[in-house]
Backbone as JSON Lines, residues from 0, in Angstrom:
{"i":0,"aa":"X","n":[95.21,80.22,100.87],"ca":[95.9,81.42,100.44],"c":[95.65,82.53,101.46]}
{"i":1,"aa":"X","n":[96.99,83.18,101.87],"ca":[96.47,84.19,102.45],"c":[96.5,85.56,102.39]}
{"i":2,"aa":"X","n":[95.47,86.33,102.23],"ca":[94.85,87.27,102.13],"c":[95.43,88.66,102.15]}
{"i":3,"aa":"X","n":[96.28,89.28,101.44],"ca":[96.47,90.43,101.75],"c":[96.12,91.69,102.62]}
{"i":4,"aa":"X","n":[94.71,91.55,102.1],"ca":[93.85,92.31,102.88],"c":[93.92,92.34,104.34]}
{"i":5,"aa":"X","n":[94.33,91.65,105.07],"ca":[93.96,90.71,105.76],"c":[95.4,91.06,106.57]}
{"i":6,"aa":"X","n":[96.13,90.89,105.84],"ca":[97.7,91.19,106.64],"c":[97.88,92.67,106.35]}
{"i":7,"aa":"X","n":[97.18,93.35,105.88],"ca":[97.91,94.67,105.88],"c":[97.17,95.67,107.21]}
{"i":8,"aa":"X","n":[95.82,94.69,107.64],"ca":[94.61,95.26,108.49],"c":[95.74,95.04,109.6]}
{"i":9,"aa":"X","n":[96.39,93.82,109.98],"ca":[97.16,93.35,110.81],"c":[98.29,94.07,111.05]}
{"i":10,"aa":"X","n":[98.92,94.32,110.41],"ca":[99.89,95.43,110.26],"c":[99.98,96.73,110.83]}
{"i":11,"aa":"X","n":[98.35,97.03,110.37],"ca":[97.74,97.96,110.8],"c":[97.35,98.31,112.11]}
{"i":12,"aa":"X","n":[97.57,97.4,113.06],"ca":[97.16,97.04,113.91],"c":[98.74,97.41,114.98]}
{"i":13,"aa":"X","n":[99.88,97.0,114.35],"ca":[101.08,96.74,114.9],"c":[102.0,97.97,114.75]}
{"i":14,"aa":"X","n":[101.57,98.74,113.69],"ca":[102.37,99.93,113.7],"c":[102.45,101.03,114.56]}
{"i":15,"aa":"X","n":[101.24,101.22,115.41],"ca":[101.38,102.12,115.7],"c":[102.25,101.82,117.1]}
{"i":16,"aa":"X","n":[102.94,100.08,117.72],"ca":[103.59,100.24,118.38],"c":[105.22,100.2,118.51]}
{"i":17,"aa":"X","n":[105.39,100.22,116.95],"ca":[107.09,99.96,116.68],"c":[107.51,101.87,116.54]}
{"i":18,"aa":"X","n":[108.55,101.88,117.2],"ca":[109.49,103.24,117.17],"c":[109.52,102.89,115.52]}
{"i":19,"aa":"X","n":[109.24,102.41,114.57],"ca":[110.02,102.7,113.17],"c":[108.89,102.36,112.21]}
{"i":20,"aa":"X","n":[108.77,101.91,111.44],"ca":[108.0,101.45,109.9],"c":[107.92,99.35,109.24]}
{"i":21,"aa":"X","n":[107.22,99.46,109.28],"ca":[107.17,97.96,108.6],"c":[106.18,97.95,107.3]}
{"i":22,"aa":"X","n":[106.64,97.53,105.98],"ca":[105.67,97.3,105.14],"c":[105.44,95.71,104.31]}
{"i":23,"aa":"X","n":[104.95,95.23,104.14],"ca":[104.44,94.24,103.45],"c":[104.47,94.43,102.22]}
{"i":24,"aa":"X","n":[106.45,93.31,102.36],"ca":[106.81,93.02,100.85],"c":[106.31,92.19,100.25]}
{"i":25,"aa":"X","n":[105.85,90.61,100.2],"ca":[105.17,89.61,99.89],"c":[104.42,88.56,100.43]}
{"i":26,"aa":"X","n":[104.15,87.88,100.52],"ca":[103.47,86.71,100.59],"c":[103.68,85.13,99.8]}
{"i":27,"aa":"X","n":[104.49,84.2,100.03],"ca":[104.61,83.06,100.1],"c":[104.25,82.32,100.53]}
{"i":28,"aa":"X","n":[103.52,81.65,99.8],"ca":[102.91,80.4,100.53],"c":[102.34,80.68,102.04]}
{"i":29,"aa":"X","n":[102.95,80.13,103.18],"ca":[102.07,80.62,104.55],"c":[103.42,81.63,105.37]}
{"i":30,"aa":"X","n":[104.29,82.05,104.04],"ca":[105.15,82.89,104.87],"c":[105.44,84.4,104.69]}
{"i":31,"aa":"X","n":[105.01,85.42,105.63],"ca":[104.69,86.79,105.16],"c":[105.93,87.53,105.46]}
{"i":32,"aa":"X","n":[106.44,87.8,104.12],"ca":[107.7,88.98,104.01],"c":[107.21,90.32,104.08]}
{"i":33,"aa":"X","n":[108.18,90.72,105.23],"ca":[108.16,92.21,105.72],"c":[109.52,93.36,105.46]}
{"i":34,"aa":"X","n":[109.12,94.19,105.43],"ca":[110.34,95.22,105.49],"c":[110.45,95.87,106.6]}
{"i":35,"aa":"X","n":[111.06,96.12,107.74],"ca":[111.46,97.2,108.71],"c":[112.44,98.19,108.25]}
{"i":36,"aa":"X","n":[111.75,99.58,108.47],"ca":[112.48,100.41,108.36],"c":[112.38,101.62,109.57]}
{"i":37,"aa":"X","n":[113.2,102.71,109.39],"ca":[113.24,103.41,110.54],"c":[113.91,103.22,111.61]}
{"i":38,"aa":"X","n":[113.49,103.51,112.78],"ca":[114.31,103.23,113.79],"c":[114.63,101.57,113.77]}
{"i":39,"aa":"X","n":[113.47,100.58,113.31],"ca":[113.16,99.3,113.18],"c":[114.41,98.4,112.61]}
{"i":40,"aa":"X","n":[115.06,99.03,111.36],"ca":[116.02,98.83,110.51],"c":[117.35,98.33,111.29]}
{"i":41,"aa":"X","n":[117.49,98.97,112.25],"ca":[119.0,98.66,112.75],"c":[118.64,98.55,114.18]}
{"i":42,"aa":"X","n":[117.43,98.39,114.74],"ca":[117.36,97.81,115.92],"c":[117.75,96.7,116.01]}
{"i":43,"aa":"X","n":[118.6,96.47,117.25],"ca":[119.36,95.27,118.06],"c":[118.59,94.27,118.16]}
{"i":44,"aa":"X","n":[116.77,94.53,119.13],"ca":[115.85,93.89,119.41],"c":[114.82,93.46,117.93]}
{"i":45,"aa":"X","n":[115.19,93.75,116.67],"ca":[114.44,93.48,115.96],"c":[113.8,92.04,115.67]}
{"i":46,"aa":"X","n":[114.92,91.3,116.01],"ca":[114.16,89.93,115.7],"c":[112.89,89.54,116.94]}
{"i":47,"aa":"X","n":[113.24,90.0,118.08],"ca":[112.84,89.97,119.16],"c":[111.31,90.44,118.71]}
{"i":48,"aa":"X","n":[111.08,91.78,118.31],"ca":[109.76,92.34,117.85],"c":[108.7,91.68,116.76]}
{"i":49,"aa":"X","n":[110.0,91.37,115.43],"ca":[109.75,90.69,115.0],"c":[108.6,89.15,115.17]}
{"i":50,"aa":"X","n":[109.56,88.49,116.39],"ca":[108.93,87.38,116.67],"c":[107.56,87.28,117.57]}
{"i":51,"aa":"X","n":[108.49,87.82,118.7],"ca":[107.1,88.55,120.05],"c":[105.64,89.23,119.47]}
{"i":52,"aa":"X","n":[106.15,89.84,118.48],"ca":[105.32,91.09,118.38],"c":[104.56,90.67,117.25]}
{"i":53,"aa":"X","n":[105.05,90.91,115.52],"ca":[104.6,91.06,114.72],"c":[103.76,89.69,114.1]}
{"i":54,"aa":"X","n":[104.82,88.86,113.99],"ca":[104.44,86.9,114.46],"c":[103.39,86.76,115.01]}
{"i":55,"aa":"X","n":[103.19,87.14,116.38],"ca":[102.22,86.84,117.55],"c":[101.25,87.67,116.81]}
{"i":56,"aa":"X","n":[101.03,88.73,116.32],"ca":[99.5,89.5,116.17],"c":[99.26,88.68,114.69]}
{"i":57,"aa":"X","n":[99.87,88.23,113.78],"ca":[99.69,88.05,112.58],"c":[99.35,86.42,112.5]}
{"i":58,"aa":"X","n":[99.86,85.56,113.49],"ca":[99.0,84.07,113.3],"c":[97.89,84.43,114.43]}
{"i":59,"aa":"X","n":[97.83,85.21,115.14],"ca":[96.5,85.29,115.75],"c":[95.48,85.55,115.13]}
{"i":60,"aa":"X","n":[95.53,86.16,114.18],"ca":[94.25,87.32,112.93],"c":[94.72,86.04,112.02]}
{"i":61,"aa":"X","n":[95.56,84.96,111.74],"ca":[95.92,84.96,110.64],"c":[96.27,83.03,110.73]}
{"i":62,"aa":"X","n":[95.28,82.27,111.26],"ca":[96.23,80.89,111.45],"c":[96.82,79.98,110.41]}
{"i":63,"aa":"X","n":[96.53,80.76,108.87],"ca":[97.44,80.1,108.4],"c":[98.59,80.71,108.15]}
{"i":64,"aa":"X","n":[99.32,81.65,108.61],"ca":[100.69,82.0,108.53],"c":[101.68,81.76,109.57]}
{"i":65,"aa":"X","n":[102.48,80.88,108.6],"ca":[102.95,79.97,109.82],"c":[104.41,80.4,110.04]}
{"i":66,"aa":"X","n":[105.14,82.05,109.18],"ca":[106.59,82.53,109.48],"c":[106.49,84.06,109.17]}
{"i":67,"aa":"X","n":[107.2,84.68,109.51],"ca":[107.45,86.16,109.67],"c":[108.18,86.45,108.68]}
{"i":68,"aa":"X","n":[108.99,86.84,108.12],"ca":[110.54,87.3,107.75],"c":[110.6,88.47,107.32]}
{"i":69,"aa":"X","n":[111.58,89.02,108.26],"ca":[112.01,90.78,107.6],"c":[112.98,90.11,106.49]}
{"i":70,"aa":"X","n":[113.28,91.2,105.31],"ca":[113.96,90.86,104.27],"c":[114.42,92.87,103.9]}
């Protein structure tokens, strides 16, 4: 199971480099639903950040989360 705590520290970690907002809608199984908002929301590159970015810091802190998804 993974840890809330745990992904929001991570998060925490990632916000301060997105132009916009992300919050932590749920948790499934090993897959962590996110919200982008702000500039984040209608960025072009979002999946891009998404993947590169938010993905990459969150199975690093986090090896059992094994998907991202903005929703």
């Amino acid at each position: 199971m993974i840890d809330t705590a745990a992904v929001e520290r991570a998060l925490d970690e990632i916000r301060p480099h997105l132009h916009g907002a992300i919050e932590l809608v749920s948790i499934d199984g090993s897959t962590v639903r996110v919200r982008m908002s702000g500039e984040c929301a209608d960025c072009s590159l979002q999946q891009v950040t998404l993947r590169t970015g938010v993905e990459r810091v969150l199975r690093a802190r986090l090896p059992e989360v094994r998907a991202v998804v903005s929703v």
